[in-house]
C-alpha positions as CSV (number, residue, x, y, z in Angstrom):
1,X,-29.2,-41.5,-127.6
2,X,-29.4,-37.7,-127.6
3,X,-26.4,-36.2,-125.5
4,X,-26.5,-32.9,-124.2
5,X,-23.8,-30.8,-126.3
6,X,-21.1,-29.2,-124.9
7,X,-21.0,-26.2,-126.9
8,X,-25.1,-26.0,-126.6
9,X,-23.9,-23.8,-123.4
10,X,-25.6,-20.4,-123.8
11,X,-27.4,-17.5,-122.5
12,X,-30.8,-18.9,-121.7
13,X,-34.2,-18.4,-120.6
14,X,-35.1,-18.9,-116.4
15,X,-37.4,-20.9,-115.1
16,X,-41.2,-19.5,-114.3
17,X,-41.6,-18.3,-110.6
18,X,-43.4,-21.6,-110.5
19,X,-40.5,-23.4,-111.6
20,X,-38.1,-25.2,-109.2
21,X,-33.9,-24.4,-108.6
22,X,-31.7,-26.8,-107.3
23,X,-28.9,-26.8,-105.7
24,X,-25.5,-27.4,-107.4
25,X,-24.5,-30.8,-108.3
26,X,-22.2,-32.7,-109.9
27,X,-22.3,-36.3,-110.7
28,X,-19.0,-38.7,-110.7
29,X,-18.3,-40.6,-114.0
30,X,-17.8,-43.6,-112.1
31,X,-20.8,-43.3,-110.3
32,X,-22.7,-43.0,-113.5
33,X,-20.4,-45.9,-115.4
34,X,-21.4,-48.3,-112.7
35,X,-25.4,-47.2,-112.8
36,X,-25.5,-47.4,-116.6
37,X,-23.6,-51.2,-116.7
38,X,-26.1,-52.0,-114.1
39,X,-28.6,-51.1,-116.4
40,X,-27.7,-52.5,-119.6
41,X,-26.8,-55.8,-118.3
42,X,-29.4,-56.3,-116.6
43,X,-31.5,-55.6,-119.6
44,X,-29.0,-57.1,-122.1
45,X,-27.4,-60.5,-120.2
46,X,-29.0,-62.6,-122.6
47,X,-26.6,-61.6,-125.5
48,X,-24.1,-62.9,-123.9
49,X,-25.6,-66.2,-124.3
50,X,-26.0,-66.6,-127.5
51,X,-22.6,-67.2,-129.1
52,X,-21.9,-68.8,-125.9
53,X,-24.6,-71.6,-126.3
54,X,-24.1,-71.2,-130.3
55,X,-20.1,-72.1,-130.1
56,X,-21.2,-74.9,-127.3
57,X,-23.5,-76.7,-129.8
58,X,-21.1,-78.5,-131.7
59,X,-19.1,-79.8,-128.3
60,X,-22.3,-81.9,-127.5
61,X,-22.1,-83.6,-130.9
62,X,-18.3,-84.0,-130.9
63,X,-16.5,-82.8,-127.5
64,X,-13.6,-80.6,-127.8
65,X,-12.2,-78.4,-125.4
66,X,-11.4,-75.8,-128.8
67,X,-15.2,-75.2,-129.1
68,X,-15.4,-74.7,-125.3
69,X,-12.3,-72.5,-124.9
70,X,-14.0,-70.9,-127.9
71,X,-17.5,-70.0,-126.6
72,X,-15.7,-68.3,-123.3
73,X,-13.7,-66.1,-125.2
74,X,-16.4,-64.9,-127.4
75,X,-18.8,-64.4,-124.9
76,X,-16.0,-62.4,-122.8
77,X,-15.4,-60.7,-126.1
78,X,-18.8,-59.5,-126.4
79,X,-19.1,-58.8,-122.7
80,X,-16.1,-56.4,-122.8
81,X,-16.9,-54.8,-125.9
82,X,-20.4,-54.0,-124.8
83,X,-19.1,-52.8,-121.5
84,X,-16.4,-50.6,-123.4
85,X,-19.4,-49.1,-125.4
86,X,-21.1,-48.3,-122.4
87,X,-18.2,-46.4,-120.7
88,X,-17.4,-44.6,-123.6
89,X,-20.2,-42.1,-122.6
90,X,-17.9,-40.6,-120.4
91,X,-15.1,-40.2,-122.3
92,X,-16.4,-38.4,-125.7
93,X,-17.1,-34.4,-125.6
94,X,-21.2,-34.9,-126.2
95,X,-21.7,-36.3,-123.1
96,X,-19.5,-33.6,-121.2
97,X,-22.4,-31.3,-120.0
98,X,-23.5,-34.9,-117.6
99,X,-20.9,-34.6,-115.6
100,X,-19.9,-30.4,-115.1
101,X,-21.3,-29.2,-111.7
102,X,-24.3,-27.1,-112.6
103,X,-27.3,-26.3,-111.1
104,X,-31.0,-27.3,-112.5
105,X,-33.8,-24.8,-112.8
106,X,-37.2,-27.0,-114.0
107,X,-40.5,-26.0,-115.1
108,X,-43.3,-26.9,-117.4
109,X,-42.0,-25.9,-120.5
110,X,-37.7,-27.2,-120.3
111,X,-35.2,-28.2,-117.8
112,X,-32.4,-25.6,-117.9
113,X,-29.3,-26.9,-117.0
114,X,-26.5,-24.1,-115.7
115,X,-23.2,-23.9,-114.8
116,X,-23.6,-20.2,-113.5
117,X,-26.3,-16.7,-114.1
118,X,-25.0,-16.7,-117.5
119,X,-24.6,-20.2,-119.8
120,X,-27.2,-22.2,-119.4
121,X,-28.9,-25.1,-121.6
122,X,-32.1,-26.2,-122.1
123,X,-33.6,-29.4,-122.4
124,X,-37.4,-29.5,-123.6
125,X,-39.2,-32.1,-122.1
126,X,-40.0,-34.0,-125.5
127,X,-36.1,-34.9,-125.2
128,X,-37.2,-37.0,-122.1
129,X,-38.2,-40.2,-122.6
130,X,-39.0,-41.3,-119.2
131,X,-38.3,-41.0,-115.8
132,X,-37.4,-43.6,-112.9
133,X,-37.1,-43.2,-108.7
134,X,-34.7,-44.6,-107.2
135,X,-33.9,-44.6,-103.8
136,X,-32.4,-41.4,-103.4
137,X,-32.5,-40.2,-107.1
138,X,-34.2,-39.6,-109.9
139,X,-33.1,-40.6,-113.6
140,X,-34.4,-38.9,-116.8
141,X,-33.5,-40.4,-120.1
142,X,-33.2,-39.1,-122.5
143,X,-34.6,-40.1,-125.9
144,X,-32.9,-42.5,-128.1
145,X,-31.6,-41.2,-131.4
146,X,-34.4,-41.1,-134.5
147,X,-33.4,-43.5,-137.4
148,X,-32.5,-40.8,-139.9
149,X,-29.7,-39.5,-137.4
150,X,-28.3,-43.1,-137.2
151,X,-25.4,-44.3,-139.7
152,X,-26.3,-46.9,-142.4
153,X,-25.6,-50.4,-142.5
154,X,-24.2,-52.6,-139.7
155,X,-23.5,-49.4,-137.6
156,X,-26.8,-48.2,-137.9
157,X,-27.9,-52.4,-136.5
158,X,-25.8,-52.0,-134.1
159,X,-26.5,-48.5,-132.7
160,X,-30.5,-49.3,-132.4
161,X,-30.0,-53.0,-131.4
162,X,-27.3,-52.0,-128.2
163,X,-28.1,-48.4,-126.9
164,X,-26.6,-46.9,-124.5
165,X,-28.8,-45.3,-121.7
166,X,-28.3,-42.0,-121.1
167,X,-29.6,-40.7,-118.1
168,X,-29.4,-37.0,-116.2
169,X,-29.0,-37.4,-112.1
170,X,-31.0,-36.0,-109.8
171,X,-30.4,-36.7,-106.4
172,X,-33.4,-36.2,-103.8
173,X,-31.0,-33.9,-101.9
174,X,-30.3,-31.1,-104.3
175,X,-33.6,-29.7,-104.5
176,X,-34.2,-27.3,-101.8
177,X,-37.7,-28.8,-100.0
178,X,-40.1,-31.6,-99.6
179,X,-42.5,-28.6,-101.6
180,X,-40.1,-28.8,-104.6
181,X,-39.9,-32.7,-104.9
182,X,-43.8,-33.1,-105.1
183,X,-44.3,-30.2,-107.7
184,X,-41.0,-32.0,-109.9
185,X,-43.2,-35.8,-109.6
186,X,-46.2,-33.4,-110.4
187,X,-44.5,-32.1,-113.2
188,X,-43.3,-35.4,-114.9
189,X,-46.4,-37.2,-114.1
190,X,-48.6,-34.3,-116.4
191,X,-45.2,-35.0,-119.4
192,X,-46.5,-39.0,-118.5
193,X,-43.1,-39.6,-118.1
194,X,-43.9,-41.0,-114.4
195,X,-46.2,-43.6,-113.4
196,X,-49.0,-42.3,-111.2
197,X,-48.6,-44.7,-108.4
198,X,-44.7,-44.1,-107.8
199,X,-43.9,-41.7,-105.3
200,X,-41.1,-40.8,-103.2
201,X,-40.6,-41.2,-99.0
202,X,-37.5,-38.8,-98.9
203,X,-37.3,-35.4,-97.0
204,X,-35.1,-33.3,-97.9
């Protein structure tokens, strides 16, 4: 995935006086470690079953409690290591800019994401991949890295085969009114990052 950089923090460009300013915000690491785990295993549950039932094959031709004993500690192997891969996000400097209390100013052409009047980065919305609802967020992912910026070899498997989602936060209460929510679903509906028929019931 593309991670916002740390040292992309610069002097940059404001919003139009169409464009919408939130409040500031801040979102917990743990918060966000539990929402992406959610995610991925919920997507990815089914690897853990394969060298679970793969180790299990030969205990139904010739019982042993090695194969069994085997299969769990694999399969908890895999689980762990996919977990660890997951909350790693949090701890490496790329992914630093997710979790600073900034403020977001959001427009047709980038979301600008600042820590104060000053240093500011932009995101275009071509980094966006999509966009979800929850029930009292939004989520914008970002977009997964291209091939040619992925390693070679097993690395490079790995890396497209078990992403990790990275995701930007927006709670339904940092932006300022009802007003503002309907032109930001307006907004990533025109990028067709939003399906037409989802919309929100929050007030703000």
């Amino acid at each position: 995935m593309q991670r916002p950089n740390q040292k992309g923090f610069r002097t940059a460009q404001g919003p139009s006086p169409q464009g919408i300013r939130t409040k500031k915000y801040q979102l917990d690491k743990e918060k966000y470690t539990r929402m992406a785990l959610v995610k991925v295993w919920r997507h990815d549950w089914w690897y853990a079953l394969i060298p679970l039932v793969l180790l299990l094959l030969p205990a139904l031709f010739s019982f042993s409690w090695w194969w069994v004993t085997a299969a769990i500690i694999v399969t908890l192997l895999f689980v762990l290591l996919r977990s660890a891969q997951v909350m790693g996000v949090t701890q490496v400097e790329q992914g630093n800019p997710l979790f600073e209390k900034l403020n977001y100013e959001i427009d047709n052409r980038q979301i600008l994401m600042k820590r104060n009047e000053r240093e500011g980065m932009a995101l275009n919305w071509d980094m966006i991949q999509k966009a979800e609802v929850q029930t009292e967020a939004y989520l914008l992912y970002l977009q997964p890295a291209a091939d040619a910026q992925l390693p070679g070899g097993w690395k490079g498997w790995v890396a497209r085969n078990f992403q990790t989602p990275i995701f930007i936060h927006l709670p339904f209460r940092i932006f300022n009114s009802t007003n503002d929510i309907k032109l930001f679903e307006s907004i990533l509906r025109r990028k067709n990052l939003l399906a037409s028929n989802t919309t929100t019931s929050t007030t703000t």
